[in-house]
C-alpha positions in Angstrom: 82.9 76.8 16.8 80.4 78.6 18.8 77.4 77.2 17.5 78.9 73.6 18.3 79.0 75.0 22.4 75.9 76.6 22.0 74.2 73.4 20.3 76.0 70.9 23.2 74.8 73.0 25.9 71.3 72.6 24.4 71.6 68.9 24.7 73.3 69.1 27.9 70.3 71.4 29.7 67.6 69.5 27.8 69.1 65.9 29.5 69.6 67.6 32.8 66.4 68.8 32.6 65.1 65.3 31.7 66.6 63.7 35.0 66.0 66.5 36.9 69.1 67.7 37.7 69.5 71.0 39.1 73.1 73.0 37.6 74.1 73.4 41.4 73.9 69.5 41.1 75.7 69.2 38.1 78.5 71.7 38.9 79.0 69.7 42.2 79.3 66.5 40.3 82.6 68.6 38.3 84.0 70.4 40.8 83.2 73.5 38.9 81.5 76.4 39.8 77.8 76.9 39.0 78.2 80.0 37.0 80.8 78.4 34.8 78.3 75.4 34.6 75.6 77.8 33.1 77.7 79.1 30.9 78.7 75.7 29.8 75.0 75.5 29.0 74.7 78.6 26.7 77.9 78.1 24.9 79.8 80.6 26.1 82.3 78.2 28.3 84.3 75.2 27.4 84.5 72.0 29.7 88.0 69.5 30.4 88.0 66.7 28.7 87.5 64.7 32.0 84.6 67.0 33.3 82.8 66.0 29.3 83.6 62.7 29.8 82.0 62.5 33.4 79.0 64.7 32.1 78.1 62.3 29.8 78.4 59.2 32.7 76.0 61.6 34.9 73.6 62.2 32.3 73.9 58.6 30.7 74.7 59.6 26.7 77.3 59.0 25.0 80.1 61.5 23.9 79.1 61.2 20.7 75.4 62.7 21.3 76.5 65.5 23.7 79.3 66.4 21.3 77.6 65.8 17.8 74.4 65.5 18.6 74.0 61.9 16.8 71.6 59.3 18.1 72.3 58.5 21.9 73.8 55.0 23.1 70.8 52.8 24.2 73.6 50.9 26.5 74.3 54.3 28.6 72.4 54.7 31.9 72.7 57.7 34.4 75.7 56.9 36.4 73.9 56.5 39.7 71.6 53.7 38.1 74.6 52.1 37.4 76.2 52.3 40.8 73.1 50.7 42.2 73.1 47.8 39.9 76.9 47.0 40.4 76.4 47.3 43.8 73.5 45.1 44.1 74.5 41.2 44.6 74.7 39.8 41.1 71.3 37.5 42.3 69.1 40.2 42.7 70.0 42.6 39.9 67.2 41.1 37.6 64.8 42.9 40.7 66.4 45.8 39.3 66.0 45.5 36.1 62.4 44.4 36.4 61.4 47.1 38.3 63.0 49.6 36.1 60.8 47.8 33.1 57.6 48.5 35.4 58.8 52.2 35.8 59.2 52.1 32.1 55.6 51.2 31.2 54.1 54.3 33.0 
């Protein structure tokens, strides 16, 4: 069992890394404090079922790669790429989605 949290928060700080996301940030985001968040990180805490869930939303994988480790979900995004694109008007979310392709290419 320890080697699965050791081997989640290895995905977890490599993602947040990836974004980069700061722990403060992340810990914010759950409510939790940042030195449970680290330990989160090197396997020596545990997180709710609601905080997994919402870490996977924040660093757009599925549940299935943070908790497994299997291939991540091309059709997750970060959640805040998400917000914007909901809240955009539905006519101008292709902008979006072009631009994100230009960002892509570099």
């Amino acid at each position: 069992m320890d080697d699965f949290r050791i081997q989640m928060g290895k995905r977890m700080k490599e993602r947040r890394k990836l974004l980069h996301f700061t722990q403060e940030y992340m810990a914010e985001k759950l409510n939790i404090s940042i030195k449970h968040y680290g330990g989160v990180e090197r396997g020596l805490a545990g997180l709710s079922l609601e905080n997994l869930i919402e870490v996977s939303e924040i660093l757009g994988v599925g549940l299935d790669y943070l908790v497994k480790g299997t291939k991540e979900n091309d059709a997750c995004m970060p959640s805040r790429i998400k917000e914007i694109y909901l809240d955009c008007p539905p006519d101008k979310r292709q902008y979006i989605l072009e631009l994100l392709e230009v960002v892509n290419k570099f």
